[in-house]
N, C-alpha and C positions, 0 to 999 in steps of 0.2 A: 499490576503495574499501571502505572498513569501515561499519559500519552506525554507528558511532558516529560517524563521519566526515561521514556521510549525513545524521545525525541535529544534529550542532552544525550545519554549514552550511543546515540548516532547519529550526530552533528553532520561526522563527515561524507555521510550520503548527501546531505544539504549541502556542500561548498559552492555553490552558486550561488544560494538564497543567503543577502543581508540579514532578513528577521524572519526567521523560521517558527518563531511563536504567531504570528500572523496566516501560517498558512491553514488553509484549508483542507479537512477531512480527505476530501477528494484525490490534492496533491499529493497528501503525505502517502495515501496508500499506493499511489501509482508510484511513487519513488518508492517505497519500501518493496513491492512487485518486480519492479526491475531492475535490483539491488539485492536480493531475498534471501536470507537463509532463514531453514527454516522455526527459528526461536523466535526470529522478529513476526512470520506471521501468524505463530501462535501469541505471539504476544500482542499485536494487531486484532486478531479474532476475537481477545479477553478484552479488550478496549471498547473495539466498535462492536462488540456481539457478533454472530455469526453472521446472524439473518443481513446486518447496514451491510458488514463488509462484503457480504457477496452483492449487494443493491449498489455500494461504491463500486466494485468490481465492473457489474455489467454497465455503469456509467462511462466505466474509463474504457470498455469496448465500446460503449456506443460513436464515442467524440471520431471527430472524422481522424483524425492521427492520434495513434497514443505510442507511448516508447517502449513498448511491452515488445518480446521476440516471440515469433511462430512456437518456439519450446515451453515457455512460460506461460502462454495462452492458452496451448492443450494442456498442460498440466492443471491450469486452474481450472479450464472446464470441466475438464475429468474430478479434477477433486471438489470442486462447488456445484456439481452433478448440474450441468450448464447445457 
């Protein structure tokens, strides 16, 4: 699957964002995270490789606020052996 691909078939996680073809690697992962089921992160992991998405991943932990929940953060940990 293409990220664009990824991205029309779940527009409506973006209803904030005007032009969602602009955004960034970074963004879209952190929205698909705290939105997740789990076909989109597998379909995310075919995209970005394993290795980028878990290096986005510890990105969107580092940023001083991210919109990630306490439950979704252990689960990544634990499954991106973090």
């Amino acid at each position: 699957m293409s990220k664009e691909k990824l991205l029309q078939e779940n527009k409506e996680l973006f209803w904030d964002i005007s032009d969602i073809w602009k955004l960034e690697d970074l963004a879209i992962e952190e929205r698909f995270l705290k939105y997740w089921n789990w076909q989109n992160i597998l379909d995310l992991q075919e995209i970005f490789w394993k290795k980028t998405f878990k290096e986005l991943y510890l990105k969107i932990l580092d940023k001083k606020r991210n919109n990630l929940s306490k439950k979704t953060i252990n689960f990544f940990n634990l499954y991106l052996d973090v």
